[in-house]
N, CA, C and O of each residue as an XYZ file, in Angstrom:
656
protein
N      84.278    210.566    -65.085
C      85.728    210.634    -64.953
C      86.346    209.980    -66.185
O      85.908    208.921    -66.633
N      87.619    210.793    -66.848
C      87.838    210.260    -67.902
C      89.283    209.000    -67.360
O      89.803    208.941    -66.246
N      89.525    208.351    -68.291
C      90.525    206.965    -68.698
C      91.225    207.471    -67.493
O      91.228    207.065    -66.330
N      92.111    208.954    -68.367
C      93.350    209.486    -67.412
C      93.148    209.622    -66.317
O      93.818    209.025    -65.475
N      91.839    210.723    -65.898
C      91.655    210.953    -64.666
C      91.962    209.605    -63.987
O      92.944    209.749    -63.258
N      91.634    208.747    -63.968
C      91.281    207.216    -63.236
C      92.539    206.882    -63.358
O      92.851    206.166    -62.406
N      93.677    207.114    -64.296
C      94.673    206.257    -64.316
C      95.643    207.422    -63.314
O      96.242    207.114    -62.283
N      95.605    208.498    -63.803
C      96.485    209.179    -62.668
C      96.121    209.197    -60.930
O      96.940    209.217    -60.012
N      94.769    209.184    -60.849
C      94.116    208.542    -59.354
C      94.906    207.429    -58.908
O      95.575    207.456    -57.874
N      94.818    206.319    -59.794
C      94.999    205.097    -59.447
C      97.409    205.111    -58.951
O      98.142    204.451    -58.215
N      97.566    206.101    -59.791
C      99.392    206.044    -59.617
C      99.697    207.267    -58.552
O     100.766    207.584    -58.030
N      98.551    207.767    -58.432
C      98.727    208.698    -56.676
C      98.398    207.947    -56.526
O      99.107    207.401    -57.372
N      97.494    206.688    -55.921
C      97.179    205.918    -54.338
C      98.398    204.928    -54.515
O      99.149    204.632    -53.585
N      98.532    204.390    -55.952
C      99.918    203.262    -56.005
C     101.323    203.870    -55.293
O     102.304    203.213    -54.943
N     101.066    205.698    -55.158
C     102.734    206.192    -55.026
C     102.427    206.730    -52.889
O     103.378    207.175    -52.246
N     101.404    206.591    -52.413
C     101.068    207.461    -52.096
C     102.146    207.249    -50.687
O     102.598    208.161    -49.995
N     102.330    206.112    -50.557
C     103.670    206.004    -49.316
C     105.588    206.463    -49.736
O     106.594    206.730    -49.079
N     105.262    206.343    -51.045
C     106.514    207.219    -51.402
C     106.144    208.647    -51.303
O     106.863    209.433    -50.687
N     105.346    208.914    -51.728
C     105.045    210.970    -51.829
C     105.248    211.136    -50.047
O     106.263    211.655    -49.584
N     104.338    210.712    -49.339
C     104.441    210.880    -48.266
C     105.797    211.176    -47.589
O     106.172    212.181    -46.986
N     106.437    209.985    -47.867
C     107.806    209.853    -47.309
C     108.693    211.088    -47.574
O     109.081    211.920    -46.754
N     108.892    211.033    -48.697
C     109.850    212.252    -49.566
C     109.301    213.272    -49.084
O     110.016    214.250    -49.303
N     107.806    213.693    -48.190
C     107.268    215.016    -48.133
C     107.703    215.203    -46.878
O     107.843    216.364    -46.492
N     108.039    213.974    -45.887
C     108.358    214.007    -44.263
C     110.139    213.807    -44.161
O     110.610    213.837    -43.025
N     110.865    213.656    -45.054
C     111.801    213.547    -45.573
C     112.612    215.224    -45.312
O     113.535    215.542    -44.563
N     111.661    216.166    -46.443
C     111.659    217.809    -46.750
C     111.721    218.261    -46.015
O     112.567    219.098    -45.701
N     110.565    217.762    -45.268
C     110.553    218.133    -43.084
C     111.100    218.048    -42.526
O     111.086    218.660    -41.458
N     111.887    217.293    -42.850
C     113.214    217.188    -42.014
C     114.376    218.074    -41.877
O     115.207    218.138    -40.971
N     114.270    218.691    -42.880
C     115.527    219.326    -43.819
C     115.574    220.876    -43.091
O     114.751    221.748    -43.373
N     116.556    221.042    -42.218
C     116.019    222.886    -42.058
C     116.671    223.555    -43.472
O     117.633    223.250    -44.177
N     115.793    224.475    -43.515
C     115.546    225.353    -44.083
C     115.393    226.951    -43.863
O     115.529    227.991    -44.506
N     115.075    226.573    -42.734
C     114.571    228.679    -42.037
C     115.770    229.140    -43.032
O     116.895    228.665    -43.194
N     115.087    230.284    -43.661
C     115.332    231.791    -44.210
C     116.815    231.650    -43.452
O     116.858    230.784    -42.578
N     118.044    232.420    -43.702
C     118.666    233.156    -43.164
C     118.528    234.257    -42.713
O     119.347    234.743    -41.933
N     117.432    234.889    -43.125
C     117.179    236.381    -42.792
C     116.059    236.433    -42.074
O     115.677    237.577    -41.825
N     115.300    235.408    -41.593
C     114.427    235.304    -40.644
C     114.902    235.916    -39.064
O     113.980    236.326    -38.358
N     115.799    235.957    -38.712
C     116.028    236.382    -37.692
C     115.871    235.025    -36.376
O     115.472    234.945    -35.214
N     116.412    234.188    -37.342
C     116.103    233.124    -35.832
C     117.347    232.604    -36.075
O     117.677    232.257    -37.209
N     118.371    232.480    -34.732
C     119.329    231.526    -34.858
C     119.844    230.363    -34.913
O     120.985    230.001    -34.628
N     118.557    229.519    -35.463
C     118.976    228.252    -36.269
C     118.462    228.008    -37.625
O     117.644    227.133    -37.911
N     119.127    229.044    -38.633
C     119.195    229.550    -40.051
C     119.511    228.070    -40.613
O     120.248    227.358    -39.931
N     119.002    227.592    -41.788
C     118.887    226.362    -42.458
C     119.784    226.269    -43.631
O     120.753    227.004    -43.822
N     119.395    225.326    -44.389
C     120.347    225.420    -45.348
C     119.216    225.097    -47.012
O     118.944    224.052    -47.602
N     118.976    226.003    -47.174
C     117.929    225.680    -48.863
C     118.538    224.819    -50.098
O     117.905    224.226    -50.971
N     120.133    224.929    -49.905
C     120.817    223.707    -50.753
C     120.421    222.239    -50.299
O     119.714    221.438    -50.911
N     121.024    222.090    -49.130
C     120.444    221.009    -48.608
C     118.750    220.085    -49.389
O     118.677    219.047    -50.046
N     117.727    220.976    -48.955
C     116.943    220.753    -49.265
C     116.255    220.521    -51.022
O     115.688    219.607    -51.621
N     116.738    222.029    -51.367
C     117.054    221.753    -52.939
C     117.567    220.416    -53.478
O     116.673    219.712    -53.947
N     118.632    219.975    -53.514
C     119.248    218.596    -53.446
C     118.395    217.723    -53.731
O     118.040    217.239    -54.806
N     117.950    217.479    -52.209
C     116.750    215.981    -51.847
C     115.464    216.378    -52.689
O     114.677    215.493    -53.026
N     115.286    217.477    -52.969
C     114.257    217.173    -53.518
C     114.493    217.259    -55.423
O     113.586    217.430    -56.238
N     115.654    217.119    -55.663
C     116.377    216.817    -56.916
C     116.457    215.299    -57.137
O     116.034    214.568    -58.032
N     117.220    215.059    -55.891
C     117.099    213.532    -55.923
C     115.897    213.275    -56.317
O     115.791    212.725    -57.413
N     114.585    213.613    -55.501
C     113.454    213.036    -55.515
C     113.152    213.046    -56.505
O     113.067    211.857    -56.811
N     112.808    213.834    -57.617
C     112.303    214.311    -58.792
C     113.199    213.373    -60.020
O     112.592    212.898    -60.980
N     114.400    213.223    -59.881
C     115.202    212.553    -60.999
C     114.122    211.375    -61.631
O     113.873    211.240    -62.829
N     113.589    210.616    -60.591
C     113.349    209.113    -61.823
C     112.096    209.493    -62.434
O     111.613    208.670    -63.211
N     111.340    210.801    -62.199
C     110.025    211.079    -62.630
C     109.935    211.443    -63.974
O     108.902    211.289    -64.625
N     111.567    212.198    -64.685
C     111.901    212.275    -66.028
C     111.828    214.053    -65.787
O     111.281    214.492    -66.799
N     112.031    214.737    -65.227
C     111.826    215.896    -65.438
C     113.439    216.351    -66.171
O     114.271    215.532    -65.781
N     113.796    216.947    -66.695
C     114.512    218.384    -66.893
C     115.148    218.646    -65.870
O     114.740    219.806    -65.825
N     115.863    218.570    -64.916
C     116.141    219.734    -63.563
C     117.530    220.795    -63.884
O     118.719    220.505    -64.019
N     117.096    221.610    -63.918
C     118.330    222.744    -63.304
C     118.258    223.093    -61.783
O     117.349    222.920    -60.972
N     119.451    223.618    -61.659
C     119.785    224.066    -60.144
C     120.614    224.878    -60.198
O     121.767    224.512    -60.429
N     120.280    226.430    -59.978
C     120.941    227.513    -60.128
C     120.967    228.405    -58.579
O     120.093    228.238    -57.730
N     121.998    229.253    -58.427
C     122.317    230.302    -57.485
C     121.421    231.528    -57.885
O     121.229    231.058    -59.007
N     120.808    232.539    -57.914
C     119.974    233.515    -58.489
C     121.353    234.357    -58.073
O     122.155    234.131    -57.167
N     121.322    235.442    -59.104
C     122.635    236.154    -58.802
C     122.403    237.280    -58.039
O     121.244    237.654    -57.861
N     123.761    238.143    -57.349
C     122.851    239.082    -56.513
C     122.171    240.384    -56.326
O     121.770    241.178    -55.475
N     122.289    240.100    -57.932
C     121.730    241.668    -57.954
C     120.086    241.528    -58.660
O     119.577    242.291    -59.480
N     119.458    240.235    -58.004
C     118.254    239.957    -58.549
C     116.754    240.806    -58.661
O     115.791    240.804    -59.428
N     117.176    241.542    -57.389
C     115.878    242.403    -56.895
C     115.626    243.494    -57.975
O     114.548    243.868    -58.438
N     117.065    243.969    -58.300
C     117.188    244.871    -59.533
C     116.581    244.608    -60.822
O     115.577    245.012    -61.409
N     117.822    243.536    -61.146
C     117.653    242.901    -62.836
C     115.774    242.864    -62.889
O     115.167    243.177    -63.913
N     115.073    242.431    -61.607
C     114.278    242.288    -62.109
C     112.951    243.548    -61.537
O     111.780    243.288    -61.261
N     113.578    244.785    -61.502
C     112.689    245.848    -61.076
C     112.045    245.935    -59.916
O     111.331    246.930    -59.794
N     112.108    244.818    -58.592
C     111.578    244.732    -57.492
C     112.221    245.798    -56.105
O     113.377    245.945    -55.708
N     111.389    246.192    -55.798
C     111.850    246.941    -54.729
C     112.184    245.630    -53.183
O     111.247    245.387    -52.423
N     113.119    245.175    -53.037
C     113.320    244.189    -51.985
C     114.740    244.613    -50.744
O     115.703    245.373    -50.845
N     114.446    244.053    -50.060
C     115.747    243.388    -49.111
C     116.719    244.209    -49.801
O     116.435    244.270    -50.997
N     117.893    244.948    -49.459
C     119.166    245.592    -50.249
C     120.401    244.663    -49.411
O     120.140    244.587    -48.211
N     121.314    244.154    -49.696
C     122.410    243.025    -49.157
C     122.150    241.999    -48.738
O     122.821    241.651    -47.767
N     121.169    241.115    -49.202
C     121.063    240.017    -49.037
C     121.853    238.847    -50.186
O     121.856    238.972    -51.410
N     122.390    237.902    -49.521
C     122.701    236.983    -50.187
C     122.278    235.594    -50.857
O     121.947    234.841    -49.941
N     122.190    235.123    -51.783
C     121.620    233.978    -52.262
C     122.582    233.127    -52.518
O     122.244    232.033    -52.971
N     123.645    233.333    -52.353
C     125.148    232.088    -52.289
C     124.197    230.675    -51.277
O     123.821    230.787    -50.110
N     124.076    229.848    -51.886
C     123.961    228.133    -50.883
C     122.699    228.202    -50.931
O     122.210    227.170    -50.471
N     121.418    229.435    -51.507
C     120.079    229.259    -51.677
C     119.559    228.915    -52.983
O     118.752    229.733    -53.425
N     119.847    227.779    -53.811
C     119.899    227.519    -55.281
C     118.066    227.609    -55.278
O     117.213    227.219    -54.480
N     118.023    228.220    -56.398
C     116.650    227.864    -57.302
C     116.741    226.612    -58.032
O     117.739    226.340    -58.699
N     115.548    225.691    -57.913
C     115.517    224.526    -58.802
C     113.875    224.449    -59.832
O     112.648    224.476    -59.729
N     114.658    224.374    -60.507
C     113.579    224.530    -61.837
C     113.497    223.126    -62.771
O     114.283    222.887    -63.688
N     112.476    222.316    -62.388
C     112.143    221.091    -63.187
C     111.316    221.184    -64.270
O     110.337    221.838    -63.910
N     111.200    220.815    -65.578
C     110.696    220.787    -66.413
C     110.173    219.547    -66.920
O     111.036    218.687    -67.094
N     109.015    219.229    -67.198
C     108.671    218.253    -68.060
C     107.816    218.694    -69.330
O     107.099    219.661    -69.585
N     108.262    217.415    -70.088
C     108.226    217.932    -71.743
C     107.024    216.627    -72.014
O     107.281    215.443    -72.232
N     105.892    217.171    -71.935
C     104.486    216.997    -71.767
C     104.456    216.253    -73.920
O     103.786    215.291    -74.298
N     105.102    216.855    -74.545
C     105.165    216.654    -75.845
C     104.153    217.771    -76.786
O     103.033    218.004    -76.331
N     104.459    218.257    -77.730
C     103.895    218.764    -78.769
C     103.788    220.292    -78.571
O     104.712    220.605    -77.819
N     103.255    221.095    -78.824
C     102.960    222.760    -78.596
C     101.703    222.886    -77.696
O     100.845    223.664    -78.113
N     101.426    222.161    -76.377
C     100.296    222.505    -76.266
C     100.292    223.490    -74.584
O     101.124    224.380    -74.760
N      99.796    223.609    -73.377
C      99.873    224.926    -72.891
C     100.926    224.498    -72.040
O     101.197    223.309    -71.870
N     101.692    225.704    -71.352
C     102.717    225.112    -70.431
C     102.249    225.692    -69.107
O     101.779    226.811    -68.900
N     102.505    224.574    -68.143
C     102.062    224.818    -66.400
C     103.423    225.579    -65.717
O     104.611    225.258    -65.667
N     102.951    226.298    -65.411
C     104.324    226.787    -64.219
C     103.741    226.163    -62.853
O     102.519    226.169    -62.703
N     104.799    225.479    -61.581
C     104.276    225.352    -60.408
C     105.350    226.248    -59.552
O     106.505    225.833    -59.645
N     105.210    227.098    -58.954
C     105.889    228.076    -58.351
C     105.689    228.184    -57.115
O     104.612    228.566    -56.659
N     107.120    227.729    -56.103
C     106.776    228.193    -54.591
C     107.862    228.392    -54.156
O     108.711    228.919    -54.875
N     108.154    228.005    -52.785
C     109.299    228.548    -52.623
C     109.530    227.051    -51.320
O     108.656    226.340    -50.823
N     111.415    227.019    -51.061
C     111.527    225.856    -50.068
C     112.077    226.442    -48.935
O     112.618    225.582    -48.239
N     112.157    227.615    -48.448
C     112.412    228.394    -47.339
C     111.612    228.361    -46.819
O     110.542    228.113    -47.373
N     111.721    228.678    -44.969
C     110.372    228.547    -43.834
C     111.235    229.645    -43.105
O     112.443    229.879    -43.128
N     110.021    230.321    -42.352
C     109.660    230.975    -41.077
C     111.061    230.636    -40.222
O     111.885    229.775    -40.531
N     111.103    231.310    -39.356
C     111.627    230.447    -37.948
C     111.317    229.571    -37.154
O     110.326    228.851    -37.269
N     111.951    229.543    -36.456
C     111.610    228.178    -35.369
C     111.465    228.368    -34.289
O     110.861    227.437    -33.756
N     111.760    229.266    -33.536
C     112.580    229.529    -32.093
C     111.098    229.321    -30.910
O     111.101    229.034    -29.713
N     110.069    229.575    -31.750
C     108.588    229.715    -30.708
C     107.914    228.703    -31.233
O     106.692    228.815    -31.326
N     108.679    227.303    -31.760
C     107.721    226.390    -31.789
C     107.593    225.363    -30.919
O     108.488    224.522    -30.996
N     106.736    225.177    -30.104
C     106.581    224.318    -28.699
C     106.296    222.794    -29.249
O     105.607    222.187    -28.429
N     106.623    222.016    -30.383
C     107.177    220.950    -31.405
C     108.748    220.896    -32.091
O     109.638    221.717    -32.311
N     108.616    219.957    -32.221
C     110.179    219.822    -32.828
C     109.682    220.023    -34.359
O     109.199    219.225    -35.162
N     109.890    220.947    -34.418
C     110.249    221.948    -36.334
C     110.235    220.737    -36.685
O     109.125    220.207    -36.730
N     111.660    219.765    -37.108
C     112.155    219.018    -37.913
C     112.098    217.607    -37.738
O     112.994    216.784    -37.926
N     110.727    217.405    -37.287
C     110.202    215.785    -36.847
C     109.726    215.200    -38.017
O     110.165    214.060    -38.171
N     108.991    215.584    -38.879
C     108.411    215.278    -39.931
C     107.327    214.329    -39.834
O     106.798    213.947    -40.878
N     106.888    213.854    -38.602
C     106.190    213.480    -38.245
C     104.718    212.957    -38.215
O     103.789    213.712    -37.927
N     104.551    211.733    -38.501
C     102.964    211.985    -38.998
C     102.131    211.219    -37.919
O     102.045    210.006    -37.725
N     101.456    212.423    -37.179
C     100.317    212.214    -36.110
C      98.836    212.146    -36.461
O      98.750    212.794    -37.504
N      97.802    211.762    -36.181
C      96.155    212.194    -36.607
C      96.355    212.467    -38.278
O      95.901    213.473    -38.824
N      96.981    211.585    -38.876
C      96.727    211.729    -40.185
C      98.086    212.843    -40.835
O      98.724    212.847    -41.888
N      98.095    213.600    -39.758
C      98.697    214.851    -40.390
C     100.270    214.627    -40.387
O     100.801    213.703    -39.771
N     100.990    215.609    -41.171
C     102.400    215.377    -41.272
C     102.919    216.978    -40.147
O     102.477    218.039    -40.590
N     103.627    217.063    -39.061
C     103.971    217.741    -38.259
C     105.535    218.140    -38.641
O     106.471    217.435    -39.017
N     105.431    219.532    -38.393
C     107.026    219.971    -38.697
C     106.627    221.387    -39.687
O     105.766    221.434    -40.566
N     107.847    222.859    -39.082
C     107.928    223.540    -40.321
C     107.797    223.441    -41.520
O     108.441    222.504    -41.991
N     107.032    224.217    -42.468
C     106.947    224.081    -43.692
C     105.923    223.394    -44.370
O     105.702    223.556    -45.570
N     105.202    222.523    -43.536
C     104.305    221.265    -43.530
C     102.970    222.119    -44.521
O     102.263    221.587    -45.377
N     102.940    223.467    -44.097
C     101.794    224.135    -45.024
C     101.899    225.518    -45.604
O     101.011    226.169    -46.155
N     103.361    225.899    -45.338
C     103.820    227.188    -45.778
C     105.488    226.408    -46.083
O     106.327    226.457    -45.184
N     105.743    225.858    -47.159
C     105.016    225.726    -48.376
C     105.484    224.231    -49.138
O     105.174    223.729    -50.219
N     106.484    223.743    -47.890
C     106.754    222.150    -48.635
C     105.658    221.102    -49.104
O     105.510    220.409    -50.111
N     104.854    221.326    -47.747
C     103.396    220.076    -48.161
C     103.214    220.648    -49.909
O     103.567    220.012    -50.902
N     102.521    222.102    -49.883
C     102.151    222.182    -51.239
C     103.032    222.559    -52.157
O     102.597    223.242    -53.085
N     104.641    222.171    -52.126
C     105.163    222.199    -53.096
C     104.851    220.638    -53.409
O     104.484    220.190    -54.495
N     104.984    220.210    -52.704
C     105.172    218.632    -53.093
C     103.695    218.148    -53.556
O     103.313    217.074    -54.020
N     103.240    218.948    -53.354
C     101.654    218.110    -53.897
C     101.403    218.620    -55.419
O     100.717    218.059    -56.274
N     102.078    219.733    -55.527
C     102.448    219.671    -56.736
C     103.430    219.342    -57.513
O     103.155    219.474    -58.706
N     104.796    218.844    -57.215
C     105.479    217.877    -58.063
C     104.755    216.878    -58.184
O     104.331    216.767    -59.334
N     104.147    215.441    -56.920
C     103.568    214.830    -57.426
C     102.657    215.019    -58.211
O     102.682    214.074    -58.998
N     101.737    215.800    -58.497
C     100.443    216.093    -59.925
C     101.305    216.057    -61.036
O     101.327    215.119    -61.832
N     101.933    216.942    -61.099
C     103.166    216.863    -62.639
C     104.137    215.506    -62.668
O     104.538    215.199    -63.790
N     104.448    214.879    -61.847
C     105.073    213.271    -61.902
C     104.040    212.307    -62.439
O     104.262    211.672    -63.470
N     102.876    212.181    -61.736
C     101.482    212.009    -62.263
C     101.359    211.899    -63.578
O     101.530    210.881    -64.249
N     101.011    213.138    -63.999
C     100.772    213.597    -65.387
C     101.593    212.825    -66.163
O     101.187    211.902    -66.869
N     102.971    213.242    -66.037
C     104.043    212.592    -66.757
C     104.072    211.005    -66.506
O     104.794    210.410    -67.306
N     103.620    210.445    -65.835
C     103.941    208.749    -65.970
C     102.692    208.641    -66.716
O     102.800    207.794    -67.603
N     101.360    209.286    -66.667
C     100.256    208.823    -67.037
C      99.775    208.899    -68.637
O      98.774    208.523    -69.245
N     100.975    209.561    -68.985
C     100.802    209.966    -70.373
C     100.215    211.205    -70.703
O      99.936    211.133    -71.900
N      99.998    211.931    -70.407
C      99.273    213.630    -70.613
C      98.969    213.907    -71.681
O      98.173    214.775    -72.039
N      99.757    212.979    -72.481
C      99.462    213.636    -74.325
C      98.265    213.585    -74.836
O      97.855    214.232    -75.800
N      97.546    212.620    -74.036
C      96.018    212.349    -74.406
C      95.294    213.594    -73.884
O      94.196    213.908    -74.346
N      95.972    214.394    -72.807
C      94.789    215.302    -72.512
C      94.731    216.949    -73.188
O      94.200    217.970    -72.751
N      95.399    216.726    -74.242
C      95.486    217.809    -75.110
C      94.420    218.740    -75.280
O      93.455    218.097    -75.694
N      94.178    219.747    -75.179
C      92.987    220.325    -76.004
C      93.342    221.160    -77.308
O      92.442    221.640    -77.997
């Protein structure tokens, strides 16, 4: 295991009750799709937000944009025809790793499923048997957030050393 490896190990176990938190935090947050078809539709700003907040002291870049609505088009996809993205912002964090060397995209999404057939409270955030309980927990907040923290990581740990 190299220096970094060990030093970014060591600032996940130092962070690991903050990541947690901020990840049961997300859980909290509804979110369901509007177009899911369940009538307790969420709010993706909301969530967007907190997890802006979250990200600020890590040094990233953040934008926070509306996708406009003629997206399915602009970008050649056959999708959904009248759907709206008004209050569903895209957030796009960047960190500037330093120099020309490769760039990571982490790509997911902070919308969930419905709720209406879950025999748990969706928005407990809850952490039972280890595990964190609540929508989204694995489609797809847990692993968005497990990847901001790796790139927060990276970035406190210095990355420049791991150049190739």
């Amino acid at each position: 295991m190299t220096g970094l490896e060990k030093e970014v190990l060591q600032y996940v176990e130092a962070m690991e009750k903050e990541m947690i938190g901020v990840t049961c935090n997300l859980i909290r947050i509804n979110t369901v799709n509007p177009y899911s078809g369940d009538e307790r539709g969420g709010c993706e700003a909301e969530g967007q937000e907190h997890l802006r907040k979250a990200l600020r002291p890590y040094g990233p870049e953040i934008d926070m944009f509306d996708p406009p609505s003629d997206i399915y088009e602009r970008m050649g996809i056959i999708g959904p025809q009248g759907r709206s993205f008004e209050g569903r912002p895209n957030l796009v964090a960047t960190w500037d790793f330093g120099g020309d060397g490769r760039v990571l995209i982490l790509n997911d999404h902070i919308d969930t499923v419905g709720v209406s057939t879950m025999t748990i409270d969706p928005f407990s955030g809850e952490i039972r048997d280890g595990k964190i309980w609540g929508r989204g927990t694995s489609d797809s907040k847990g692993c968005l957030m497990a990847a901001v923290w790796a790139a927060a990581a990276l970035s406190r740990c210095g990355s420049r050393r791991c150049r190739r």
